[in-house]
N, C-alpha and C positions, 0 to 999 in steps of 0.2 A: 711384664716388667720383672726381671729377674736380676738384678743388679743386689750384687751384696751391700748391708748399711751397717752403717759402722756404730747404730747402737743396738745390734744382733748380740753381741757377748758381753754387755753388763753386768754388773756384779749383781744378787740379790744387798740389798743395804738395809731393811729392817725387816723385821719379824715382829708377830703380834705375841705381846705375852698371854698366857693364860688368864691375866687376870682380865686385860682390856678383852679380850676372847667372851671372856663370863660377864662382863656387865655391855655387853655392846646391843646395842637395839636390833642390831642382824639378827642376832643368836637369840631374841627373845620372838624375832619373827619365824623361824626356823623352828624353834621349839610347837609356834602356835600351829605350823603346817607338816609339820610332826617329820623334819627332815635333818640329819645329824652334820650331815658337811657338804660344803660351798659348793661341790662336784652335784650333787644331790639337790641341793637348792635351784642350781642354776638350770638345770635338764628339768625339774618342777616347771622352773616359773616360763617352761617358753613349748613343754611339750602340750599346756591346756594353758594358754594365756588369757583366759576369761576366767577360767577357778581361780588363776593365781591373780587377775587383778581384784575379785572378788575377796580372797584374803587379806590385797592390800587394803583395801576399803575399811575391811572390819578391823584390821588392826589401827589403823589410823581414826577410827570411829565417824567414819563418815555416815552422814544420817538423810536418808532421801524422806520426804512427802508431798505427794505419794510414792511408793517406792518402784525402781521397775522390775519388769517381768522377766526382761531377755537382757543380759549386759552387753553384750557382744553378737554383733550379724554380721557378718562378714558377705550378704548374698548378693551384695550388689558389686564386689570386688573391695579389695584391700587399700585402695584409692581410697574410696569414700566408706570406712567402717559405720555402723549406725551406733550408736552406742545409748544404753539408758532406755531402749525402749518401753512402753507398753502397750495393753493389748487392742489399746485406740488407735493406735500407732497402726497394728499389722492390720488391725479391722480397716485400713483407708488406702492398705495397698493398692487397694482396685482401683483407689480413684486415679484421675490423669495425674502426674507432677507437676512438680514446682518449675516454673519457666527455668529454659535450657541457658546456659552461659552463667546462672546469678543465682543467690538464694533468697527467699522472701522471710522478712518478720512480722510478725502481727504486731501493727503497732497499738496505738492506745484505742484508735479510731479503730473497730474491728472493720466497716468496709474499704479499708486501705493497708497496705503492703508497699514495703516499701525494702528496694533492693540492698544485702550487705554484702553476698562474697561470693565463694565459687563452692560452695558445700554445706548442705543445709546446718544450718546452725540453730534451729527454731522450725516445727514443720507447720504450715500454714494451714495444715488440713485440720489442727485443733480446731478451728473456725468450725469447721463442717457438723466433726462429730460432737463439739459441746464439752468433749474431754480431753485432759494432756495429754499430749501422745509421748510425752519422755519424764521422766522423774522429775520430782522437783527438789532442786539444792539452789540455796542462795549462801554463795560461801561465806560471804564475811557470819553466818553463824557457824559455823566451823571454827573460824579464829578468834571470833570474839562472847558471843550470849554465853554457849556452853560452859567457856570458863568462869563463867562466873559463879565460882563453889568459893567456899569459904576456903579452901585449898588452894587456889590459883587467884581468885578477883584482885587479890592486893601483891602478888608477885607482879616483877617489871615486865612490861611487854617491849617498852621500847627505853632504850638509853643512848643518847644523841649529847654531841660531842661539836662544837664546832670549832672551826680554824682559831676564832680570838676567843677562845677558852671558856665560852657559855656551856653549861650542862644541863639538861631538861630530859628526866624521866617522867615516864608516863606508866601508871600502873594497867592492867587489864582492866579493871573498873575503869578507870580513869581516860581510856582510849574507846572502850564502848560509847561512854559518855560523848566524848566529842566524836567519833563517828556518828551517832543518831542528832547531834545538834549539825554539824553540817549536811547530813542526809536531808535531815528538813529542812535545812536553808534552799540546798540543790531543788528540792517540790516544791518551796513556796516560791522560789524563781520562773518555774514552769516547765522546768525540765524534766521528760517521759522517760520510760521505760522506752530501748531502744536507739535512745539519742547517744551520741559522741561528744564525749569530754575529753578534751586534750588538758593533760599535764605538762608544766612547762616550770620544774623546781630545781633545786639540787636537793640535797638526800637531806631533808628535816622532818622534826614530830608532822608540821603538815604535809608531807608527801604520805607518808604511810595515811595518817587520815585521810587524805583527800582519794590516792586511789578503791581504799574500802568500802568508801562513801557511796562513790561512783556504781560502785558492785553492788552495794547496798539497796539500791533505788532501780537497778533492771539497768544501770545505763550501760553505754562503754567509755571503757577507759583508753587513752592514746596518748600513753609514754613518750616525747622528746626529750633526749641529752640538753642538759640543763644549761650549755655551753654552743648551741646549734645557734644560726643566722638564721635574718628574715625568712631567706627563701624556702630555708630546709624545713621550716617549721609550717611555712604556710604551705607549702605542697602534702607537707602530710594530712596539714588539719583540711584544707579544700580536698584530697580523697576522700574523704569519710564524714565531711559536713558537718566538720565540729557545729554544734550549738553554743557552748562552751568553753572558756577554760580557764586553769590553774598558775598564777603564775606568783613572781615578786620583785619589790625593787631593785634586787642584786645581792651579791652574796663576796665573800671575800675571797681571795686565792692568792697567797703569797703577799696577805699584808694589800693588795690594793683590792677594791670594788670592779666586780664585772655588772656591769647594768643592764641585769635582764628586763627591766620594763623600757628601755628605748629599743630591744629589741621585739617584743610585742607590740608597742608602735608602731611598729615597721610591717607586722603582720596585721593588724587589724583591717586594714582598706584592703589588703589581698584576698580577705577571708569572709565573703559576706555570708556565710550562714553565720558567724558568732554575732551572739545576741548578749553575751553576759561575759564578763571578764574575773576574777575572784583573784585578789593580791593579796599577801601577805607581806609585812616589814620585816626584812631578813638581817640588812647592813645595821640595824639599832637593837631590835628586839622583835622577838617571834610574838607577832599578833596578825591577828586578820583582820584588814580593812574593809568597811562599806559590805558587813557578810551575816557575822553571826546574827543570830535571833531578828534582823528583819522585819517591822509589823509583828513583835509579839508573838513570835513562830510556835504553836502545841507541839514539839519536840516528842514526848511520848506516840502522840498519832502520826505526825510526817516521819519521826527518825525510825519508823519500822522498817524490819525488810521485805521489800520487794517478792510476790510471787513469782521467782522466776523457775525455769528449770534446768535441767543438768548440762544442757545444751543449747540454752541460751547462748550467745555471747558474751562475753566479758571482758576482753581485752583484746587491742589491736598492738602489735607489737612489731615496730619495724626494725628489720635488718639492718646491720650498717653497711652495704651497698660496695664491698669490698672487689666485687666481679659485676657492677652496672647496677642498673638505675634499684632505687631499695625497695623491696618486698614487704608489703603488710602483712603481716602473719596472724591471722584466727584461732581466739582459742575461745574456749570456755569455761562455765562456771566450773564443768568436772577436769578438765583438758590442764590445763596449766598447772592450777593451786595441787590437784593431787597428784603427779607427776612430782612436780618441785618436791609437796613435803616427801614423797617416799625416798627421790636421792639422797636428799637431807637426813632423812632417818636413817637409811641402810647405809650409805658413804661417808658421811661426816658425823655419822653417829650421835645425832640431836633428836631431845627428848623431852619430855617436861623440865623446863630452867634450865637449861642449857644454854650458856650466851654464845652468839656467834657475829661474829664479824665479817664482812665482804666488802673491800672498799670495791663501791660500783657506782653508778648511776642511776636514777629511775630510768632514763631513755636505755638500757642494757636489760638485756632480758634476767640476769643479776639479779637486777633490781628489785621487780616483783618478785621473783622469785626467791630472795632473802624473804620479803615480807611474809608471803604467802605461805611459802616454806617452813617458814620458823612459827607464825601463829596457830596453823595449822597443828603443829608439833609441842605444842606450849610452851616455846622456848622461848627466849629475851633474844631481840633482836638489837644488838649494839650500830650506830652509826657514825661516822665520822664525817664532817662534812669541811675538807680543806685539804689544804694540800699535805702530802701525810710526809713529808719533811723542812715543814715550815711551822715556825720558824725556828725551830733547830731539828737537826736530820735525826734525831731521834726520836719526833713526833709519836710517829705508827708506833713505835715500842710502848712508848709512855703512854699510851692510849690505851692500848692492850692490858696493859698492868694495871692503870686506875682504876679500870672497870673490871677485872678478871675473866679477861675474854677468855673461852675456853679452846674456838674452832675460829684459826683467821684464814681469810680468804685471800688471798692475792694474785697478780698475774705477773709471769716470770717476768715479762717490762721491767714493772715496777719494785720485783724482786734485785734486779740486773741496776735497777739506781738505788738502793739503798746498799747494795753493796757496795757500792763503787767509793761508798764513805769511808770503808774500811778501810785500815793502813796497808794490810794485805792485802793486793791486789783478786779481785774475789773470783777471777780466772785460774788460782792457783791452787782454790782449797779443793780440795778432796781430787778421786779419779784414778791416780794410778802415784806407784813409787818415783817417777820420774817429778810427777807435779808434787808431788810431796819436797824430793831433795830440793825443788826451786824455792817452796817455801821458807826452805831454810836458807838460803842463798838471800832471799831478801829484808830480812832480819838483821842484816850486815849493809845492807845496801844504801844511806840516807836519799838516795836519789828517791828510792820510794817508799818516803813517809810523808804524807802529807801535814800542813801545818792541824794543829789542834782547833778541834770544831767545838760550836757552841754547843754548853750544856756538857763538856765531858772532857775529857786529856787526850794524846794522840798514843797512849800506852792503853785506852779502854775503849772497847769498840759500842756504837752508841745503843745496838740492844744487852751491851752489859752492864747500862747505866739503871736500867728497871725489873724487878723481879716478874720475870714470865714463867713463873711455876705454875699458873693458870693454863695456860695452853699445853692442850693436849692433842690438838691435831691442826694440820699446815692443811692450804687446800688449796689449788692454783685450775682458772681455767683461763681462757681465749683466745690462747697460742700453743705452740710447740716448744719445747721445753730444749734449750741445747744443757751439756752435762753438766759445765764448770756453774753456772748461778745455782740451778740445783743442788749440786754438790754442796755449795757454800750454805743454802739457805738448812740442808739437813744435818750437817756438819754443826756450824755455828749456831744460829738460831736455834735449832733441833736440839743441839747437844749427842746429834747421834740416838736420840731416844724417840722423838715423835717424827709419825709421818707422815709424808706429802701424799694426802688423794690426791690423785691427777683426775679431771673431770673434763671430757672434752662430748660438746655434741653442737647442740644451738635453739636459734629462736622456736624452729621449725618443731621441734622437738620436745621442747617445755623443760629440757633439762639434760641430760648426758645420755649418750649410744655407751662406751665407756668409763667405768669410773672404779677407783680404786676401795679399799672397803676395810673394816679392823677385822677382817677375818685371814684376810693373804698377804702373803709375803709382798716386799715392794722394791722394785728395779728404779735405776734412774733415767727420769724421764717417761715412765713405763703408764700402763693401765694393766692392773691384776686382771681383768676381766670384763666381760659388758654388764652394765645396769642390767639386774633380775628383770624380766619380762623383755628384754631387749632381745630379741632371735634375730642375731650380727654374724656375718661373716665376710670375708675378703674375696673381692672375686677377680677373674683377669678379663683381660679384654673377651673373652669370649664366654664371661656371665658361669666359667667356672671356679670353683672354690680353688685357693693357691696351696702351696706347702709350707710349711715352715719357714722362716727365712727369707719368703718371695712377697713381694711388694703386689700390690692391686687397689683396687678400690673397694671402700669400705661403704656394705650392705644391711642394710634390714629387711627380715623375709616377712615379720608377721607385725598385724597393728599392734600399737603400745595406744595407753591410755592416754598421755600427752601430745597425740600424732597432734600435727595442723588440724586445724579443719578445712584449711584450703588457704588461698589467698585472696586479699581483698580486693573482690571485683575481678578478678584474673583466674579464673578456671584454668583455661589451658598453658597461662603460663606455669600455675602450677603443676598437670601433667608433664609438660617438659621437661618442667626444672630437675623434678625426682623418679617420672613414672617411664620413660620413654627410653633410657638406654635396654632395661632386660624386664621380660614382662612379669607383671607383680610383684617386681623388687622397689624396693626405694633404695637410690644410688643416690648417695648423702654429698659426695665431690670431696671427699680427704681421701689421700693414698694412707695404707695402712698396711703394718708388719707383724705378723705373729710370730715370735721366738721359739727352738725349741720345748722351752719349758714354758708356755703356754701364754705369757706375758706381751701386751698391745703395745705397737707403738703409732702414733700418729704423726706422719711425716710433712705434712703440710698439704694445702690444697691441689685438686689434682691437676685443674686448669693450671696451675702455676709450675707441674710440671715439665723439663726440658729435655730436648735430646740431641745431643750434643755427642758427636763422631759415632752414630748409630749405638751413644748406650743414652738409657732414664735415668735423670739422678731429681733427684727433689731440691728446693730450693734449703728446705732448711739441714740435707745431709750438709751441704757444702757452708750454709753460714755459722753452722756446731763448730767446722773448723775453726773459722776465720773468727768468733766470739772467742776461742779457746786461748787466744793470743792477749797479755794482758795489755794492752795497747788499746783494744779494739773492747769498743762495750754494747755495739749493735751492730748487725749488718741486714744486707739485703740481698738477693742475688737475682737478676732478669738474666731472658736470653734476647739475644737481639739477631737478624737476620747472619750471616757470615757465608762466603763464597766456595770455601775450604769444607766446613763441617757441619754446614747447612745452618746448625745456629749454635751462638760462641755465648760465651758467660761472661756478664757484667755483674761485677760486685760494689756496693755501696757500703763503706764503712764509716761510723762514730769512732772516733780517737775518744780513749780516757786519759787520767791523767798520768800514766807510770810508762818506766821505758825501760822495757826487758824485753828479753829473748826466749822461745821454748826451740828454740834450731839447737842441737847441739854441735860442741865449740867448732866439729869437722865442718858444719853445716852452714855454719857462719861467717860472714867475712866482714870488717871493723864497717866497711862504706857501704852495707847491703840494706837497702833503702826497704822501709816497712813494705810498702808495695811487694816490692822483691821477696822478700822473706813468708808474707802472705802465700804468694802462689806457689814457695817451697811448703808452704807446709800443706796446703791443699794435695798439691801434686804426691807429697810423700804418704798421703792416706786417701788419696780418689785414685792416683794415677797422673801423669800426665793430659792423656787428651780430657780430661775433667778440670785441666787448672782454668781459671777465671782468666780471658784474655786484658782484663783490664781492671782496675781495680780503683776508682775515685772516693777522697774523705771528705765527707758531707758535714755540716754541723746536728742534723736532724734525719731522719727517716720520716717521708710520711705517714700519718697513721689515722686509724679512726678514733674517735673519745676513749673506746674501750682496749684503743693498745694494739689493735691489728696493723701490721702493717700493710699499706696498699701497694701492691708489687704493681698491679696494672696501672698504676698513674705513676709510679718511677717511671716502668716502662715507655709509656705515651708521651712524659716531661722529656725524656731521654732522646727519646727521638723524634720528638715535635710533633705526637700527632694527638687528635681529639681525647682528653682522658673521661671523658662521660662526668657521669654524675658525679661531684663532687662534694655534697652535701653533708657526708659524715665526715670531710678529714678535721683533723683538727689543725692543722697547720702547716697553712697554704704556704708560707716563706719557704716551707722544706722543697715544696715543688716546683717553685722558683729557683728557687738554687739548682737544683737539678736540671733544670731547661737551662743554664746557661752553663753548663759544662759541654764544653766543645773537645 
């Protein structure tokens, strides 16, 4: 795929000061590994990615008992890395393995095993020889015993926020505390080391408790999006045999009640391995029902932690099923929490007390990963739990500012609607001299100024209504980035002064392939570089590395410490998935570009892909245009079969609220119908045979909780045929609509 993309000549947009340079946690891990710049850094951490994860370890003070011998073995193939072993470990090489297809854990009962995945995650053969055969880490002391110095115990770990303006901080003492009361409740329920606990919250003090808990006592933990139906929830917890789970009466969103306990009703009779249910009152006040202390629970002896080790288990984490039925993803106690917090430290530059913010979900691998990340790191984790412009659109600002968040997290979605509040249509801020003179063109214009919104005047835009001198870095993942929201959100919000990490990777990964950093320059829409220990490259259909400029698919050559550990119960669907196009690569499924000056971009998934009159154009080249139009505030783009050019382009667009023009005046004509105008400006930056044969305005885009939009079920709605699983979207009307466009 050799097709020029039209975010190849971007401008550079910031620079790291000298000062952000000298207090950044990069540059204190680079001093530790004795390397002076990024060039240097990054040829370290990927030429011996066992010494360089062993650096990350120490620097992040990971503490193994007993410790292991060998961090890294690669001898079995880069499929299945071993990691953490010891010398119990290679002393049982000789014996047979673990049955083929599944991996076994020793459960409480030592003469029984009982199956979890497709790659050992626990080796059964500790049975034999009497000893661990992998380290032992049980993380939640990483995030929480440790800190308990007279330094840190009374610093905030968590500060939580909700929709009707409740605020409830939890100090590090204070989150110990009820992690080991719930720990013990979870043992004196009867729940093992081994067992499945399904979560079922939105983002409160008890979610972060409840998942540590879980970790705390050997169990696993199993994230649901807090907003998922019967079905979606009971297939996941019947995989993995929840024993348990987490849930509450409902929670608010835009001012009304969604009632997540009529939807756990609805799962209970689906789900006969739950034996225990644990609520908490969310719509009144944060307490837990029918749970704590129990028969008088010894709290000190039950809320210990669990002997587990570095590879144990720990979380099952499902994809949101954007390309077919959804993926449970394995990680472990080492796998995920230290992954997250190294992003977290080297990208988002978080530290001891450092707040950060992510509006995500527990069901988003976000989720945990804020937690894990941030505790891990000493930092405060901030949460919002509501809709973050209700009920007036300057919510997220105000939130930001009360608490002095320092690092916000957001996805360009949700960047794309808080701009949209703006009087300036937010398609026009930043990008080049022509979008500039239109700015000034609509300053004059009253057609588009919107009436004045709550909380603020139509002269002051709603993040100028709160002091965000707190914020020192922007941070976006889960999609692709078109320029004009970017622009606006670095621009405006920014002030021109902080920057956007871009962080794109996934579940599978525990955290970013690429991510941006306070050490390099930043493009828009860009990735400075891949995640340290990350050995990435782009290859083309024939598993060779591209040039500059050329599109391919994006690679990993060597293991990283948050690889998978496989899939649950699906061995070979995870060989397929990642192992099977070129041998000992993992081919991740995003197409990706490398700029002359060295700079990432991610152009969307590769399945989603189109080739239209024998060239490849990616979906999100062509909807950068059609967002770039202030008309238009989403779009989408399928191909659908065509007799002419084999297959033709179907666009799906959201209308906003303003009506302007970027066609200049030659280009325009008074009765030229948006449609119209659309395919001109596609055609006058793709080409003609690239314009979209058709162009339909939808009220919605399907998407999943976390903001992905689902191309393959437009596509299926579109043309009537089966769209699979449908379990993550969040809203089914969109795909109704779309099936009745004829």
């Amino acid at each position: 795929m050799d097709d020029t993309n039209l975010l190849e000549s971007q401008p550079v947009a910031w620079k790291p000061t000298p000062e952000v340079i000298k207090r950044s946690q990069l540059m204190r891990f680079m001093k530790q590994v004795g390397v002076s710049t990024w060039d240097e850094l990054y040829e370290y951490s990927i030429r011996d990615v066992e010494k360089f994860t062993e650096e990350v370890l120490k620097f992040l003070d990971i503490r193994f008992d007993p410790p292991y011998e060998k961090l890294l073995d690669v001898s079995d193939g880069p499929e299945f890395p071993d990691w953490f072993s010891t010398q119990s470990h290679r002393d049982a090489e000789s014996l047979p393995p673990a049955s083929a297809g599944g991996t076994t854990l020793p459960s409480t009962d030592k003469a029984e095993t009982r199956p979890v995945g497709s790659v050992p995650l626990s080796e059964p053969r500790a049975a034999t020889t009497g000893r661990p055969t992998h380290a032992g880490l049980n993380i939640t002391e990483m995030c929480l015993d440790r800190w308990q110095t007279d330094e840190m115990k009374d610093q905030p770990a968590v500060i939580w926020e909700g929709e009707e303006g409740a605020i409830h901080t939890l100090s590090y003492a204070e989150l110990l505390n009820e992690v080991k009361e719930c720990s013990a409740s979870l043992r004196n329920q009867g729940l093992l080391k081994g067992d499945a606990i399904g979560i079922h919250l939105p983002m409160v003090p008890e979610t972060v408790i409840a998942l540590l808990s879980i970790a705390r006592i050997g169990c696993i933990a199993v994230p649901v999006f807090s907003g998922y139906g019967v079905e979606a929830i009971a297939n996941r917890f019947n995989s993995v045999e929840a024993k348990a789970a987490f849930t509450c009466d409902g929670f608010p969103r835009r001012g009304k009640s969604f009632k997540a306990s009529e939807v756990i009703d609805g799962v209970l009779p689906r789900v006969k391995s739950l034996r225990r249910l644990f609520t908490i009152h969310r719509t009144k006040k944060l307490d837990w029902i029918d749970f704590w202390n129990e028969g008088n629970v010894n709290v000190e002896e039950l809320g210990r932690p669990e002997q587990t080790s570095a590879e144990d288990p720990l979380i099952i984490l499902y994809t949101s099923g954007t390309t077919g039925k959804p993926k449970g993803i394995a990680h472990t106690h080492a796998s995920f929490p230290i992954k997250a917090a190294q992003d977290m430290a080297f990208g988002t530059d978080v530290g001891k007390g450092t707040r950060i913010c992510w509006y995500t979900d527990i069901g988003w691998m976000m989720g945990p990963w804020l937690i894990y990340g941030a505790l891990i790191n000493g930092a405060t984790i901030c949460i919002y739990d509501g809709a973050p412009d209700y009920p007036t659109v300057d919510r997220m600002w105000e939130f930001c500012a009360r608490h002095k968040v320092e690092v916000l997290g957001i996805s360009p979605t949700l960047v794309r609607s808080l701009a949209a509040h703006e009087s300036v249509p937010p398609a026009l801020a930043g990008g080049s001299t022509e979008i500039m003179d239109l700015v000034e063109q609509t300053k004059s214009n009253s057609k588009l100024q919107p009436p004045a919104t709550a909380g603020g005047t139509d002269r002051e835009a709603p993040f100028e209504r709160h002091d965000l001198s707190s914020l020192r870095i922007l941070a976006s993942t889960g999609e692709p980035w078109n320029p004009a929201p970017w622009w606006w959100l670095f621009e405006k919000v920014g002030n021109s002064k902080l920057p956007i990490i871009n962080y794109s990777g996934g579940t599978e990964i525990a955290g970013g392939i690429l991510m941006g950093n306070p050490l390099l320059p930043i493009k828009p829409c860009s990735f400075p570089a891949p995640c340290p220990g990350m050995d990435v490259d782009i290859f083309d259909e024939n598993g060779e590395p591209v040039k500059p400029g050329e599109v391919g698919e994006l690679v990993i050559k060597q293991p990283w410490i948050g690889m998978a550990r496989g899939f649950w119960q699906e061995k070979e669907r995870y060989l397929e998935t990642y192992w099977s196009r070129f041998k000992n690569i993992w081919v991740h499924g995003d197409w990706a570009m490398r700029d002359a000056d060295g700079h990432w971009f991610i152009l969307g998934r590769s399945d989603d892909t189109l080739k239209v009159a024998g060239k490849r154009v990616g979906p999100a080249e062509v909807e950068s245009i059609l967002v770039s139009h202030p008309l238009v505030t989403e779009a989408a783009v399928i191909g659908v079969p065509d007799e002419t050019k084999g297959t033709a382009m179907v666009a799906f667009c959201v209308k906003g609220p303003t009506n302007f023009s970027l066609l200049p005046d030659d280009e325009r004509s008074t009765n030229l119908s948006l449609s119209d105008e659309l395919k001109a400006l596609v055609a006058r930056d793709m080409g003609k045979p690239l314009t979209p044969s058709k162009i339909h305005f939808v009220s919605a885009l399907p998407k999943t909780r976390n903001a992905k939009i689902m191309r393959r079920v437009i596509r299926s709605a579109y043309l009537n045929e089966d769209p699979g699983d449908l379990s993550s979207l969040e809203n089914p009307k969109a795909v109704d609509e779309i099936a009745r466009i004829t």
